[in-house]
C-alpha positions as CSV (number, residue, x, y, z in Angstrom):
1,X,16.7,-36.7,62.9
2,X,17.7,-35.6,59.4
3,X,20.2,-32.9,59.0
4,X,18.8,-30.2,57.2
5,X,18.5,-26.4,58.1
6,X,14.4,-25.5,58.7
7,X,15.1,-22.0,57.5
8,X,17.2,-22.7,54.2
9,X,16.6,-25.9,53.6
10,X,20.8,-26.7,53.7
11,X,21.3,-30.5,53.6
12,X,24.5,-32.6,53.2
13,X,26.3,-32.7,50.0
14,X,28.8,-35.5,48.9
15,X,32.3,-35.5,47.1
16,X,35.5,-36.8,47.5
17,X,38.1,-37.8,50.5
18,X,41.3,-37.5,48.1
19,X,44.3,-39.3,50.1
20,X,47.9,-38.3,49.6
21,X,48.5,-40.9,46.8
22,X,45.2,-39.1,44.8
23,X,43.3,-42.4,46.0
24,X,39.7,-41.1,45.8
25,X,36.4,-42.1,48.8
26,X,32.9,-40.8,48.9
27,X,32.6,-38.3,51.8
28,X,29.4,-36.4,53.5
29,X,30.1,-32.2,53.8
30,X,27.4,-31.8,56.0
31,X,26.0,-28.8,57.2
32,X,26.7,-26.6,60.2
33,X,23.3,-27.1,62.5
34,X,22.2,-25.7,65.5
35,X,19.2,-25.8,67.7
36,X,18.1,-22.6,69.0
37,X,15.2,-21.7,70.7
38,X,14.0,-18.7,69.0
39,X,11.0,-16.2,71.0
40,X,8.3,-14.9,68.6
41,X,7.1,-11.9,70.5
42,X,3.7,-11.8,68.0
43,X,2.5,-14.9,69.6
44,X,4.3,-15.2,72.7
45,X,5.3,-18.5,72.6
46,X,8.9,-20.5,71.9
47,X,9.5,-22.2,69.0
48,X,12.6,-24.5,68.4
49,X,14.7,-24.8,65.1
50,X,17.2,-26.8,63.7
51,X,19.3,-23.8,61.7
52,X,22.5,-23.6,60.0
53,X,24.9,-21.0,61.1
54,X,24.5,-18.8,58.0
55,X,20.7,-18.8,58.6
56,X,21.4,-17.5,62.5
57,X,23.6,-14.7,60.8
58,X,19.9,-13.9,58.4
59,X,17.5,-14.0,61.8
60,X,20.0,-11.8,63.7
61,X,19.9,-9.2,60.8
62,X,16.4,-9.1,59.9
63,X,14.4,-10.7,63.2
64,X,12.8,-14.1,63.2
65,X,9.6,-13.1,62.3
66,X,11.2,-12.1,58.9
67,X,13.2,-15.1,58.4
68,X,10.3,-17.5,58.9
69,X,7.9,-15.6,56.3
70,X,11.0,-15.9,53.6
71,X,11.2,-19.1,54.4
72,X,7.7,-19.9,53.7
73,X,7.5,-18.1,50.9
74,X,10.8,-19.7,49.3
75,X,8.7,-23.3,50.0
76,X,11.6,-24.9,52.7
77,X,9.3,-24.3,55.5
């Protein structure tokens, strides 16, 4: 199960654990994820998606319906 966002396409980035003596580590920042069932009221049906949090902040301001059709037109979905 890979962690990236369905909606924005957010993935994990890497960069540096810096100790208290400056020692320096490879680290994962991954992204927030949730899974959400989301209801599309067009087709009636359920549909479940991994999003990040930001992305659940975009469907709750412009609907699911709008979010999805961004998506696919911005090539992450």
């Amino acid at each position: 199960m890979s962690r990236i966002c369905d909606l924005t396409g957010k993935k994990a980035i890497t960069g540096n654990k810096v100790s208290h003596s400056n020692r320096k580590t490879k680290r994962r920042f991954n992204p927030n994820l949730q899974v959400k069932k989301f209801f599309l009221p067009e087709t009636g049906e359920w549909i479940t998606l991994k999003v990040s949090t930001s992305a659940l902040k975009t469907i709750n301001k412009i609907g699911i319906t709008d979010a999805i059709t961004r998506a696919i037109l911005k090539g992450s979905l």
